[in-house]
N, C-alpha and C positions, 0 to 999 in steps of 0.2 A: 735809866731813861725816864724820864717825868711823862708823866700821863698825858699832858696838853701835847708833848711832842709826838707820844704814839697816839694819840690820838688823830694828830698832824699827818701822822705817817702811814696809820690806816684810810685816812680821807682822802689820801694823795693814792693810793693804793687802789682805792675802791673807784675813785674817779677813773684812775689808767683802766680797772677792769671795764668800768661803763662805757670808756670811753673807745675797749677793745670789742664789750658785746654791739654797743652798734655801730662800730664797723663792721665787724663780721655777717651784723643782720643787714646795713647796707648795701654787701656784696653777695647775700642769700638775696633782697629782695630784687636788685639788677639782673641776679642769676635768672628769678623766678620770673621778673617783667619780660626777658628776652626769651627763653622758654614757651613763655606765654604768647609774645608777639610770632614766633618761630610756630608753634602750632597753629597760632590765627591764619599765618601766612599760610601756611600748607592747608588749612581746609577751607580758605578762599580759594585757592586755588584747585581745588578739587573739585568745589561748585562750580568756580567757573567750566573746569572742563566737563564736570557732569551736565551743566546745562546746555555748553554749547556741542554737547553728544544729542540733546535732547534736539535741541535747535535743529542740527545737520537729520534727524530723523523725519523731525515735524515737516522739513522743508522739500526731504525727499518722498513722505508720502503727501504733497502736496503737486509736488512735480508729476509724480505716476499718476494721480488724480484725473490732473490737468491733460496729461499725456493720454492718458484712454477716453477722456473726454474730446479730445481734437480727433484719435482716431475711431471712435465709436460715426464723428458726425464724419469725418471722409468715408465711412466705410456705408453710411448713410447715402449721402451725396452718389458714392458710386453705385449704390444699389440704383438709386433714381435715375442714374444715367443710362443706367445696361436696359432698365424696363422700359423709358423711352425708348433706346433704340429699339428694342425687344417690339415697342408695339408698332411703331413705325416700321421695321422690317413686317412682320405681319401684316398690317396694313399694305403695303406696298405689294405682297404676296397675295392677299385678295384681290387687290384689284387686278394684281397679272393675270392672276388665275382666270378671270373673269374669260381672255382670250386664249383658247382652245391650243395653238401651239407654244403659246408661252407658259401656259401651264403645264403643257408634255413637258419643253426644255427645264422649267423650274426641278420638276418630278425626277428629269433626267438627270440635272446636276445632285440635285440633295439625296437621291438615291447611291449615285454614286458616291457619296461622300458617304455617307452611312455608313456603307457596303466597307468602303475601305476601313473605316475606324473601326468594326468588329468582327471583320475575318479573322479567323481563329483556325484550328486544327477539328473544325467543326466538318462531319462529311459533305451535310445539306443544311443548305439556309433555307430557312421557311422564312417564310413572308406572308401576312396578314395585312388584307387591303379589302377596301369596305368592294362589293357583292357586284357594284356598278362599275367598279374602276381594274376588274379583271382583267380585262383585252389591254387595256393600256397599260396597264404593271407588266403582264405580259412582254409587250413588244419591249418596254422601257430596260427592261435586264436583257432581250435579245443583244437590243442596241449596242449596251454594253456588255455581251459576252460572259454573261454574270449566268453559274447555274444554279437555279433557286427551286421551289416550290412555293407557287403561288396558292396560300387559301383562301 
């Protein structure tokens, strides 16, 4: 065989190999582009749901925020209400007081109510009443059949 022709025959040789190494390298580099694209996709998606964890947190300490803020001012509000009533009752209670049987009847009811919310297994109830309002502490538990000890 003449030189020119293996020459021929190596060129044609060497071209097939070139021609195999980059095919081979253009299905290594497809391989590695899709690989690559396959990881992109998975840690975009990871962000996203890492962020939207972060999102769902930020949102719900924003909600509890908001939430003990609406309930701090109701519980606000209802303080203002009770002490209103609170001094309007009072108020209302002095002026009764002012008249001598309305003040017994008040003494009389709010005793009795007293009386009932802390009976207990106790033998004697003592009762402490300012030095002037003796007699009528007094009669007010006769009234109601209450056995006390008045000091």
């Amino acid at each position: 065989m003449p030189i020119n022709e293996m020459l021929a025959a190596l060129e044609e040789e060497g071209k097939e190999v070139c021609k195999k190494i980059l095919s081979d390298a253009r299905v290594q580099a497809k391989q590695v582009n899709k690989d690559a694209e396959d990881a992109a996709a998975f840690l975009e998606q990871e962000l996203i749901e890492e962020a939207d964890t972060k999102l769902n947190l930020e949102r719900s300490k924003v909600f509890k925020v908001a939430n003990f803020s609406v309930n701090k001012v109701v519980i606000e509000k209802k303080e203002e209400m009770i002490k209103s009533l609170f001094d309007k009752i009072t108020e209302t209670i002095k002026v009764q007081m002012q008249d001598s049987n309305s003040s017994r009847n008040i003494l009389k009811e709010l005793t009795n109510e007293a009386v009932s919310i802390i009976k207990s297994d106790k033998k004697e109830l003592i009762v402490s009443v300012n030095k002037k309002d003796i007699d009528n502490a007094k009669q007010i538990f006769d009234d109601l059949n209450i056995q006390c000890r008045i000091e």
